[in-house]
C-alpha positions as CSV (number, residue, x, y, z in Angstrom):
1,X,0.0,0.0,0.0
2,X,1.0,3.5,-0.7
3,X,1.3,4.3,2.9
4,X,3.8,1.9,3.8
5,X,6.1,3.4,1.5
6,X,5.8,7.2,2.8
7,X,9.6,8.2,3.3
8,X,10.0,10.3,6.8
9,X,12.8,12.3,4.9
10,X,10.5,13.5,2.0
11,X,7.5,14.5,4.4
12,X,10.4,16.9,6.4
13,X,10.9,18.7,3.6
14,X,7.8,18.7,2.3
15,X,6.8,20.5,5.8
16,X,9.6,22.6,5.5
17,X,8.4,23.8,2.2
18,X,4.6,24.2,3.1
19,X,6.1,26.3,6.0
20,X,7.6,28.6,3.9
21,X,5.9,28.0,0.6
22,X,8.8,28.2,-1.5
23,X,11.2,25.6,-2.3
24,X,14.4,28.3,-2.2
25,X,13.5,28.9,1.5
26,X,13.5,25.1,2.2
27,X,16.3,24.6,0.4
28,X,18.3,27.0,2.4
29,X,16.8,26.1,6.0
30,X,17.4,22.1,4.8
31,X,21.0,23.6,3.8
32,X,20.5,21.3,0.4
33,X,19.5,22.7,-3.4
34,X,16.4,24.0,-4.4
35,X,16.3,21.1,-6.8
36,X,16.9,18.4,-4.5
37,X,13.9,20.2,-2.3
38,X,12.0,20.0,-5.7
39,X,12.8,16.3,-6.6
40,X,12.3,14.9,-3.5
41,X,8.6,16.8,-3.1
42,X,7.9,15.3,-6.5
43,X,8.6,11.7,-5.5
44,X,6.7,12.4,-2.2
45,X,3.6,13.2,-4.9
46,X,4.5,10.0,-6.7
47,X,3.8,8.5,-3.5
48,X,0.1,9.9,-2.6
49,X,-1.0,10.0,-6.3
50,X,-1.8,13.6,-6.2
51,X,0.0,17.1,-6.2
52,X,0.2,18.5,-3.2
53,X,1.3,22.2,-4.3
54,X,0.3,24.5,-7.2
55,X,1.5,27.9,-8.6
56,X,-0.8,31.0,-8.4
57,X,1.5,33.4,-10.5
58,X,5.2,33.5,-9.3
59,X,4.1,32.3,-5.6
60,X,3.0,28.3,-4.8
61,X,0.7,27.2,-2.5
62,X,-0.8,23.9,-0.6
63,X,-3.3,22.0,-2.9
64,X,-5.9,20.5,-0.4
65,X,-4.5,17.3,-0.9
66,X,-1.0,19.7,0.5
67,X,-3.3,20.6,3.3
68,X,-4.2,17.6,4.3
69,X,-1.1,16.0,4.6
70,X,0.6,19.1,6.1
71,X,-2.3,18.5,8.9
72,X,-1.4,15.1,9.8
73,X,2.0,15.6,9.4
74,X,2.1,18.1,11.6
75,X,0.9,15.4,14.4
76,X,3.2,12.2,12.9
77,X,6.1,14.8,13.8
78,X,4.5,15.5,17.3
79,X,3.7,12.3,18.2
80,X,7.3,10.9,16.8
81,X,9.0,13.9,19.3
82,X,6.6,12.4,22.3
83,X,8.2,9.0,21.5
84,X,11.4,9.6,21.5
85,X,10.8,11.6,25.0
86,X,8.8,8.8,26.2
87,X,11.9,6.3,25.2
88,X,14.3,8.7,26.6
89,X,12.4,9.1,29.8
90,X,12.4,5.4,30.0
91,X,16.8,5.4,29.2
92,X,16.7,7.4,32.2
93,X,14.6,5.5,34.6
94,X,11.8,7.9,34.4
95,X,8.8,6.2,33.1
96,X,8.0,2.3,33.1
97,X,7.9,0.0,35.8
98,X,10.3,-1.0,38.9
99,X,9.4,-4.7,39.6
100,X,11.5,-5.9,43.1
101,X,11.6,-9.1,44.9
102,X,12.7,-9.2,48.1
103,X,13.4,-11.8,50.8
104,X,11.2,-11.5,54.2
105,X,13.2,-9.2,56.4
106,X,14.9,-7.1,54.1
107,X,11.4,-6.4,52.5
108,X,9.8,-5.5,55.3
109,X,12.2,-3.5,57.3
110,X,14.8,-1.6,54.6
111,X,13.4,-1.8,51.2
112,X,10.2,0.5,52.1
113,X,12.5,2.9,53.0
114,X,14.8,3.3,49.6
115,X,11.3,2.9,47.8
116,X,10.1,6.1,49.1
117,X,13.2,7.6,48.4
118,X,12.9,6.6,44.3
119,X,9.1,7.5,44.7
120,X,10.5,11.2,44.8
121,X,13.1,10.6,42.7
122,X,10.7,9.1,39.8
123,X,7.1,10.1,40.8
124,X,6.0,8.2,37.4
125,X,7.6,5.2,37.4
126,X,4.6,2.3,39.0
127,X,6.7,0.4,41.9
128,X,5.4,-3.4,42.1
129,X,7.7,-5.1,45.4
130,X,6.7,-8.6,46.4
131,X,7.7,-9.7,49.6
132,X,8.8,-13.9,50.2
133,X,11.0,-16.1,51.5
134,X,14.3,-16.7,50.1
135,X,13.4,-19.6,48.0
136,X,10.2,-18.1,46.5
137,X,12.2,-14.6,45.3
138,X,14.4,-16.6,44.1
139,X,11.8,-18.1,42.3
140,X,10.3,-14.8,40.9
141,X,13.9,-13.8,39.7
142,X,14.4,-17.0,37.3
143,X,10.6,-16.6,36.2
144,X,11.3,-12.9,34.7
145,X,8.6,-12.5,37.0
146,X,10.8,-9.8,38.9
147,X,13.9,-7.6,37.6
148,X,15.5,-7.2,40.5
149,X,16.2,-8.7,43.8
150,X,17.1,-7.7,47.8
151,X,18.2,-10.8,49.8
152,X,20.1,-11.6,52.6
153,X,21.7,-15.1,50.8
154,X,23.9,-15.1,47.7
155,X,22.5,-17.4,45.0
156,X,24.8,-21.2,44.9
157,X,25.7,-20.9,41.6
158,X,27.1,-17.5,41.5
159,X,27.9,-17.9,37.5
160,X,24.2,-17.2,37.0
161,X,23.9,-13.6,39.0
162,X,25.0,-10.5,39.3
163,X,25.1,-10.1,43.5
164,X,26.7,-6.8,45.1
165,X,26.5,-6.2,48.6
166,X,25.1,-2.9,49.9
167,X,24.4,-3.3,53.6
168,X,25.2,-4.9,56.6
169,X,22.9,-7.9,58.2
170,X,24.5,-8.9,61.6
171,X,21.7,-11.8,62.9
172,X,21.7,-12.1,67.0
173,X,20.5,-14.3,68.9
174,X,17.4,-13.2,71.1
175,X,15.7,-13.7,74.8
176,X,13.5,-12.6,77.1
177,X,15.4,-10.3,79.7
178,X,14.5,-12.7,82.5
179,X,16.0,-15.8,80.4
180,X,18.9,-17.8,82.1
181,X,21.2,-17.1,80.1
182,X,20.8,-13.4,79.8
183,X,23.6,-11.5,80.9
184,X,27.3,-10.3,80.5
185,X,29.4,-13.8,79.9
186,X,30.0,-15.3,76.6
187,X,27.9,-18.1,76.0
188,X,29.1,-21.8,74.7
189,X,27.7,-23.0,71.3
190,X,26.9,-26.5,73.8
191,X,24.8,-23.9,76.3
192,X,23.1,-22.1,73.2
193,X,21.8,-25.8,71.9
194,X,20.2,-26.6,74.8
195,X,17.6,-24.5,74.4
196,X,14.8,-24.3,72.6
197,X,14.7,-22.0,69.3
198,X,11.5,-20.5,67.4
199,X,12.9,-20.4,63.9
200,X,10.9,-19.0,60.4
201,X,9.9,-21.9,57.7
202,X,12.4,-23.6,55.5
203,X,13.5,-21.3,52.7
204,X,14.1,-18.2,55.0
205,X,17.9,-17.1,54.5
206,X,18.3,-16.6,58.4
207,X,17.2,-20.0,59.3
208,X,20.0,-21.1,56.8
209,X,22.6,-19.5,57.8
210,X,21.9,-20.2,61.8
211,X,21.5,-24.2,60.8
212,X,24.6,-23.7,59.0
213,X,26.2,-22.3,62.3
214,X,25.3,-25.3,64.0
215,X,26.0,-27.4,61.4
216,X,29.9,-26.0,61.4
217,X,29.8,-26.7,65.6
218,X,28.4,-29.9,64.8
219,X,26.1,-29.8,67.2
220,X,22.3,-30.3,66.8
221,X,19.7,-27.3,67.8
222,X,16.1,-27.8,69.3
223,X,13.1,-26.6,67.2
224,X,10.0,-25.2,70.1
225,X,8.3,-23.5,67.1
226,X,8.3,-23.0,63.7
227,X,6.5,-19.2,62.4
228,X,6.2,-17.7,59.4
229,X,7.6,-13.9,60.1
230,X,9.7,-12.4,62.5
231,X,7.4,-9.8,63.9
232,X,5.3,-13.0,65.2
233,X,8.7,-14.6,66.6
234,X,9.4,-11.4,67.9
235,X,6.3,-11.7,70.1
236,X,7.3,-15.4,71.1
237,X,11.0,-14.6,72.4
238,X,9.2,-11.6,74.3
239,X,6.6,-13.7,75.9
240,X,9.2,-16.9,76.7
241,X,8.3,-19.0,74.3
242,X,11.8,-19.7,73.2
243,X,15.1,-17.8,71.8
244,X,15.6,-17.0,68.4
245,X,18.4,-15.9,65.5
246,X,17.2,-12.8,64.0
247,X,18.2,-10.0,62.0
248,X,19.8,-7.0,64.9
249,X,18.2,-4.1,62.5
250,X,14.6,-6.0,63.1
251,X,14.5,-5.9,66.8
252,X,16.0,-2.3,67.7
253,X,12.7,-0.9,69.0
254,X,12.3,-4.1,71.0
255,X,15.9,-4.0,72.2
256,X,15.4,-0.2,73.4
257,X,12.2,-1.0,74.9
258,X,13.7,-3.8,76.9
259,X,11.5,-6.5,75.8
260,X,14.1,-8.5,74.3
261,X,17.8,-8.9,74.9
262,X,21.1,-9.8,73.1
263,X,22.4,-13.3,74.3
264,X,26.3,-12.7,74.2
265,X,27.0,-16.1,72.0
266,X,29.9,-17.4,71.3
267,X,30.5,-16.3,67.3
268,X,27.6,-13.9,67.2
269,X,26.9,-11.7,65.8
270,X,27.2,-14.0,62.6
271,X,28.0,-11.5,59.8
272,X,25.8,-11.2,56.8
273,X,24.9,-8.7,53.8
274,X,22.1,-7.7,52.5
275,X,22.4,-8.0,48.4
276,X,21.1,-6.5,45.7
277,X,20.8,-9.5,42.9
278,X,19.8,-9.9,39.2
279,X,20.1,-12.1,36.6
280,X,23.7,-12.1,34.9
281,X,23.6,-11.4,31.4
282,X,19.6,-10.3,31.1
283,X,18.9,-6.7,30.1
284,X,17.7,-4.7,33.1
285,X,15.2,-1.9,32.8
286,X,16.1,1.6,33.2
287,X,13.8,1.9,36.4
288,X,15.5,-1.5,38.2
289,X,19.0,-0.3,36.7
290,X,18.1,3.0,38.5
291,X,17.3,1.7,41.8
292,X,20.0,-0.8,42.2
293,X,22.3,2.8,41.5
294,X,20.2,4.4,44.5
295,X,20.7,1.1,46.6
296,X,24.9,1.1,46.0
297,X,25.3,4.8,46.3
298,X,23.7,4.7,50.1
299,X,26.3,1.6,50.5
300,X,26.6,0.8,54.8
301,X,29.0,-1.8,54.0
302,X,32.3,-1.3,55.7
303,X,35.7,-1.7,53.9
């Protein structure tokens, strides 16, 4: 069809032209001859089967065939200007979608925080964060379902993922204030095992890396309760239903309230990172490419 093989080149000049109605003005704007600016017009008419300028005496103007097209391509040239802002916006991280996954704690108690900050940053960019266990972001990541990651646990095979570190995750372990063992003396990995722990489902990073403590000791731990989020372990330890390995950022308010304590353990506090993870190798959206920059440049991790 005839439309498929209007040239964008031969419309400019035929706007340039119609702007000026006269083919030396174009010429000289266009910085190319006045019969280049003629030829090319006349193949543009070969294309839409009609003239679209005539001469009235020594002057030319728009046929209304010229009229027409000078109409709509008025708004091709607008619309091709929005697109090209609309594709630059999204170069830049400012339009488009941030999809994150992240792993229980670090979802709940540091990503909100760095969202808000790229909510001001990119006030049009929609934000979609989905909140799992370890295993199920995971999960998301290899699916395509999510761009980006925030975990506490670096991926086994390592080939696969782009993981940088960008803060700091020392996991404690926590009591009751009136619990036995609370106090100032180091406690034995043997004494620690004794007790009885409320630990989060399998999957969770921190119950991996705690049974990977023990596992090092080679010593065995007791399970009192298995729960699905720390904020309801949280209310266990408090309420002597146990001890627990958690994450130190998650139990500050608890720890200043004095409803929970530190338990001075022999090789705590066990030192993790928090990482920002993506597939190696995939292409990653302006928005997620944007946010992992916000994530690294706020870096807590010490040299």
């Amino acid at each position: 069809m005839a439309h498929e093989l209007l040239n964008l080149h031969h419309l400019k000049i035929f706007q340039t032209v119609a702007k000026h109605l006269s083919f030396s003005r174009a010429g000289e704007e266009l910085m190319i001859s006045q019969s280049a600016v003629s030829m090319h017009v006349k193949s543009l008419e070969r294309t839409v089967g009609m003239p679209l300028f005539e001469k009235v005496g020594h002057r030319i103007r728009l046929t209304d065939a010229g009229h027409a097209l000078w109409e709509y391509s008025q708004k091709i040239f607008a619309l091709m200007d929005e697109t090209w802002q609309v594709l630059g916006a999204m170069r830049g991280g400012e339009l488009g979608q941030l999809r994150v996954s992240a792993d229980t704690t670090v979802g709940v108690y540091v990503v909100p925080e760095y969202l808000g900050q790229f909510r001001r940053a990119f006030p049009h960019v929609a934000i979609m964060l989905d909140v799992a266990n370890w295993t199920a972001v995971m999960d998301r990541i290899a699916a395509r379902e999510s761009d980006l990651a925030v975990m506490g646990q670096v991926p086994d095979n390592g080939e696969d993922w782009d993981a940088t570190p960008f803060m700091e995750n020392d996991l404690v372990v926590i009591a009751h204030p009136d619990h036995p063992l609370a106090g100032d003396r180091e406690i034995r990995v043997e004494e620690l095992a004794q007790e009885g722990f409320l630990v989060r489902e399998p999957g969770s990073g921190t119950r991996a890396t705690m049974e990977r403590y023990f596992q090092t000791a080679g010593i065995p731990y007791r399970v009192n309760m298995e729960l699905g989020n720390n904020s309801t372990i949280k209310q266990g330890v408090a309420n002597g239903l146990g001890i627990a390995v958690i994450s130190r950022q998650v139990v500050q308010l608890e720890l200043e309230a004095k409803r929970l304590v530190i338990l001075p353990v022999q090789g705590f506090p066990l030192k993790r990172y928090w990482y920002v993870v993506h597939l190696r190798g995939h292409y990653l959206p302006p928005p997620a490419q944007a946010f992992k920059a916000m994530l690294l440049a706020s870096t807590r991790v010490k040299a």
